[in-house]
Each structure stands twice: as structure tokens, then as C-alpha cells.
DOBA-28719 format. One record per residue: z, y, x of N, C-alpha, C in turn. Coordinates in steps of 0.02 Angstrom, whole numbers, padded with zeros to 5 digits, always signed. Layout:
BEGIN
ZYXZYXZYX
...
***
This chain:
BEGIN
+06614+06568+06435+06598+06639+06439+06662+06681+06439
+06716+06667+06421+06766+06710+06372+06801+06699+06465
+06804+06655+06504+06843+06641+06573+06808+06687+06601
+06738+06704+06606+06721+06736+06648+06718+06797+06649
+06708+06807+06580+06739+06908+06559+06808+06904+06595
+06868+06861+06576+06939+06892+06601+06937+06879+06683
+06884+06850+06700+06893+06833+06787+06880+06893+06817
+06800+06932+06775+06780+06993+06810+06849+07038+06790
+06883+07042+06718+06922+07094+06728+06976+07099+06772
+07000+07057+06770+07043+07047+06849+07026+07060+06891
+06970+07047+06926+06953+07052+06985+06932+07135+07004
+06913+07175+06940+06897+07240+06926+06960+07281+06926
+07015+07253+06903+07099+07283+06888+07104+07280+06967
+07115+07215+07007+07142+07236+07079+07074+07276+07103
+07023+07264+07100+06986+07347+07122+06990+07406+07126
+07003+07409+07063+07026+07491+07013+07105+07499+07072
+07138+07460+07043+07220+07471+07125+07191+07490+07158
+07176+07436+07216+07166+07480+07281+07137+07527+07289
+07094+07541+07243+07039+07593+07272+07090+07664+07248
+07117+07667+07203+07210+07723+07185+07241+07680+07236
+07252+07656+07294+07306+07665+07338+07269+07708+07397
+07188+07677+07398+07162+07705+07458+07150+07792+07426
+07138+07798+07373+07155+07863+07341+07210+07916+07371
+07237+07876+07347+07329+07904+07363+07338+07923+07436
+07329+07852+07482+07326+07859+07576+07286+07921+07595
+07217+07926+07557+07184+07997+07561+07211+08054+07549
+07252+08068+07498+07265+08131+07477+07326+08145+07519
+07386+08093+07543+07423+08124+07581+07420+08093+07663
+07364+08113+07674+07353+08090+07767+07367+08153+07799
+07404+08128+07858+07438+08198+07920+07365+08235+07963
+07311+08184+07949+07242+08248+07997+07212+08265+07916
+07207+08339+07912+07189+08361+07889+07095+08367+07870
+07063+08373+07930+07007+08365+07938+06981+08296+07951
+07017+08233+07932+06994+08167+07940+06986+08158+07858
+06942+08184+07840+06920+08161+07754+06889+08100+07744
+06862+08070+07777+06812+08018+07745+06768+08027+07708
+06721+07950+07689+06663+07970+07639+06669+07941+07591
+06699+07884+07580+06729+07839+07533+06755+07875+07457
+06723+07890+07386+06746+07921+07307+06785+07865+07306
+06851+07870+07317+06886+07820+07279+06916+07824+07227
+06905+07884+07212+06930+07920+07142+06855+07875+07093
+06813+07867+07081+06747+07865+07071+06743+07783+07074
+06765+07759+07119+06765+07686+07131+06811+07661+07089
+06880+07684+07085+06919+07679+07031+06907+07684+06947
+06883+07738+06936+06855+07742+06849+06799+07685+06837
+06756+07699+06876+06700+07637+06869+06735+07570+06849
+06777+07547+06899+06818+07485+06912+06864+07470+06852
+06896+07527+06829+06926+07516+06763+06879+07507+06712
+06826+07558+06680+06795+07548+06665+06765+07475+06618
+06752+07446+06685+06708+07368+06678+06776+07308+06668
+06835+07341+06701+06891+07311+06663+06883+07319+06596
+06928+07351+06563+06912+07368+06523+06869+07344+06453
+06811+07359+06485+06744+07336+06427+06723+07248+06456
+06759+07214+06497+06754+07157+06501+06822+07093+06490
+06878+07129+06474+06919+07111+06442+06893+07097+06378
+06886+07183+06348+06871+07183+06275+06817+07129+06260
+06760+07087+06281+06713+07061+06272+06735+06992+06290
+06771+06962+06358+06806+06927+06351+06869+06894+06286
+06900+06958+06254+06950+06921+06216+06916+06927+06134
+06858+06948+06140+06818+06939+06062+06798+06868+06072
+06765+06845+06123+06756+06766+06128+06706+06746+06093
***
């Protein structure tokens, strides 16, 4: 059990990244009116989040 809490949190940590890089690529893109639909701001907190609270549950064991 304790492998598979730290597998999801990992796998939730590089989530939580990209989704703050695709964040980031959003906020400074050259077309102005090419917004997308994609919360990656939103996809990110979530993603930490379940990091986070699956570490913590992971390293209680």
C-alpha cells in the first residue's frame, strides 16, 4: 500500500509540473486571442493536492 500512495504522488508531482509549464506557455503566448480551454491553473492545485495527501498517507504506512 505505502508503494502505491508514493507511486500516485509522483505521478501527481509530474502532473501538477506540467500542467505550471502549460500554465506558464499560456500566460506568455504571442496570439493574444488564442486562449484555449484547458484550467491549468485548476489542473495544477488539484494535482498537488492528491500529491500531497497521498504522500502524507503513503509515508504513515
Amino acid at each position: 500500500m505505502q508503494g502505491s500512495m508514493l507511486t500516485v504522488s509522483a505521478v501527481s508531482a509530474v502532473i501538477a509540473a506540467a500542467a505550471e509549464y502549460a500554465d506558464y506557455r499560456r500566460r506568455h503566448r504571442r496570439d493574444v486571442d488564442a486562449v484555449g480551454f484547458m484550467p491549468w491553473r485548476g489542473i495544477a492545485l488539484v494535482s498537488l493536492t492528491v500529491a500531497l495527501f497521498a504522500a502524507a498517507f503513503g509515508l504513515k504506512g
